[in-house]
C-alpha positions as CSV (number, residue, x, y, z in Angstrom):
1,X,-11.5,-3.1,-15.7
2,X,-12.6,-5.1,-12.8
3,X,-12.8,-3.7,-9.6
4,X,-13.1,-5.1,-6.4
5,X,-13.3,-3.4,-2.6
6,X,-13.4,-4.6,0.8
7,X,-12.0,-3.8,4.2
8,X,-8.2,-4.4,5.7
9,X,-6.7,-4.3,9.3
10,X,-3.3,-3.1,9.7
11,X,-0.8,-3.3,12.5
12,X,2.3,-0.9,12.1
13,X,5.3,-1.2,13.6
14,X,8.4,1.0,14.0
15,X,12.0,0.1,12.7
16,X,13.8,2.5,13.7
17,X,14.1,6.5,12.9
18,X,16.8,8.9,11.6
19,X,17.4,12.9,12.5
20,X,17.9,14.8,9.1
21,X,18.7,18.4,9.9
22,X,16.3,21.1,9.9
23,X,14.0,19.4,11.6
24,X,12.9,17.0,9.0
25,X,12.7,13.3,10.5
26,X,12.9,9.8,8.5
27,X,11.6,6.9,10.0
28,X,11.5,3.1,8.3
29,X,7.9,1.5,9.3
30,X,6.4,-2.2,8.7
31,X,3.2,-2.7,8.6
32,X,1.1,-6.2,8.2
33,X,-2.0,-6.5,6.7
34,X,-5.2,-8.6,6.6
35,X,-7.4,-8.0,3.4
36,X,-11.0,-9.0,4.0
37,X,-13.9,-9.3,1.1
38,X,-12.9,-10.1,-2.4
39,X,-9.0,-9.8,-2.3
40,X,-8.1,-12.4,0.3
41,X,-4.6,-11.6,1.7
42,X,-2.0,-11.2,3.8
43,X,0.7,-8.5,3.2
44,X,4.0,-7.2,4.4
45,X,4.7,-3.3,3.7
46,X,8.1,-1.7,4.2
47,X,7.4,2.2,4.7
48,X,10.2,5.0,4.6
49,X,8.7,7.9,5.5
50,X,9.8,11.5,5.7
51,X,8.1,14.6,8.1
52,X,9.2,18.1,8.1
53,X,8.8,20.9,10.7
54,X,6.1,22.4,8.8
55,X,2.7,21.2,9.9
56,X,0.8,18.9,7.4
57,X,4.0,18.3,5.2
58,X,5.6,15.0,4.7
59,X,5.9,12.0,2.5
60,X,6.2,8.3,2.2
61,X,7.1,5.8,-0.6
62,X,7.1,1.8,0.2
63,X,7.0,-1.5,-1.8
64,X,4.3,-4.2,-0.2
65,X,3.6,-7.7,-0.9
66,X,0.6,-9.3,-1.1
67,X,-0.2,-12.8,-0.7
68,X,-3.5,-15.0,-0.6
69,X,-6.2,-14.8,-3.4
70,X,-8.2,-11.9,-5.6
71,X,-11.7,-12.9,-6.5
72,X,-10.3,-17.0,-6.2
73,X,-7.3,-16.6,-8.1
74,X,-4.2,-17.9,-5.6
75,X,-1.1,-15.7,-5.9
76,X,0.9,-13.3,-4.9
77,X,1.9,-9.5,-6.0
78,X,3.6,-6.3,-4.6
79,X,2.9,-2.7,-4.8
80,X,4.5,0.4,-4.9
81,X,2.8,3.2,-2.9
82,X,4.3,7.0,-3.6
83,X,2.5,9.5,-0.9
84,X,2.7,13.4,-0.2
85,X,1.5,15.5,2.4
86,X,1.4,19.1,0.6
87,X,0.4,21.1,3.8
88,X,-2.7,18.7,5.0
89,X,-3.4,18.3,1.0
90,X,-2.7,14.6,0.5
91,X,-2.2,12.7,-2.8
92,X,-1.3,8.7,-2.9
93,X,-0.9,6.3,-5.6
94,X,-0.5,2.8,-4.8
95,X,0.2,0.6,-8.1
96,X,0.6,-3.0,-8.9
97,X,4.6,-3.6,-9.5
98,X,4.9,-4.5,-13.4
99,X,5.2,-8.8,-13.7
100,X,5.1,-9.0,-10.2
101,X,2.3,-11.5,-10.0
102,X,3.0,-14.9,-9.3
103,X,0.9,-18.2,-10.0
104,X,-2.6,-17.9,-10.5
105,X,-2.2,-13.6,-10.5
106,X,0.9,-13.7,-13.2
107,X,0.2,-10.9,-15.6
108,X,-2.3,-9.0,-13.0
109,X,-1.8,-4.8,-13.6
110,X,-3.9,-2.5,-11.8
111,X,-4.0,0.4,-8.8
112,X,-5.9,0.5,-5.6
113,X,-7.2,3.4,-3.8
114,X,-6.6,3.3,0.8
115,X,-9.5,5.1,2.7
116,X,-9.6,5.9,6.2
117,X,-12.9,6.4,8.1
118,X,-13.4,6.6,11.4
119,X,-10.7,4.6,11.8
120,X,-11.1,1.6,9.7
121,X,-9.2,0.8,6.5
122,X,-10.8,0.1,3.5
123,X,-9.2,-0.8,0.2
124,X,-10.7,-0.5,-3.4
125,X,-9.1,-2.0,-6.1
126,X,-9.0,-1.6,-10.3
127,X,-6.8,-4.3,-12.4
128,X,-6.6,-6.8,-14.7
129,X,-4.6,-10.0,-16.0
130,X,-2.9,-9.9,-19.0
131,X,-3.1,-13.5,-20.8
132,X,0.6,-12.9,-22.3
């Protein structure tokens, strides 16, 4: 599977934020992105995202859509990203949305992995395009 990795900058912005009871707080986030290196894009995210009184617990799932071009090939895609914050013990899986790809990506499956380090975001990605 091919695999490609590069750096993305990220601007998030808040949409608004809802009191649950017990503590717990839900809050809807959008974020735009600028991939940089071998996937070319521009993306949209819409983030719902769920902390709880205890520290280090707290969870997020959104759909994003990505636009511009992966190793040359114009199209567009979205993701689903399912994250959990098990008391500071994280898991995340971001995953291409089945037949989501458009033009040049149509039949494009695959996952990425998000790093943070000191501060910057950087993005690898595993997929592949299906010729059916």
């Amino acid at each position: 599977m091919p695999q490609v990795k590069g750096e993305f900058d990220v601007k998030r912005t808040p949409e608004g934020g809802l009191e649950l009871g017990g503590g717990a707080v839900a809050g809807h986030f959008r974020f735009d992105k600028q991939f940089h290196g071998a996937l070319d894009a521009t993306s949209v995210v819409h983030m719902l995202a769920v902390g709880t009184p205890t520290d280090g617990s707290a969870a997020y799932v959104a759909i994003e859509r990505i636009s511009g071009a992966l190793e040359g090939l114009s199209g567009a895609f979205c993701t689903q990203h399912n994250g959990t914050l098990d008391r500071g013990s994280p898991t995340l899986s971001v995953t291409v949305v089945p037949d989501s790809g458009t033009d040049e990506l149509a039949g494009l499956r695959g996952s990425m992995v998000i790093d943070i380090v000191d501060g910057k975001h950087y993005y690898t990605f595993d997929y592949e395009i299906d010729d059916a």
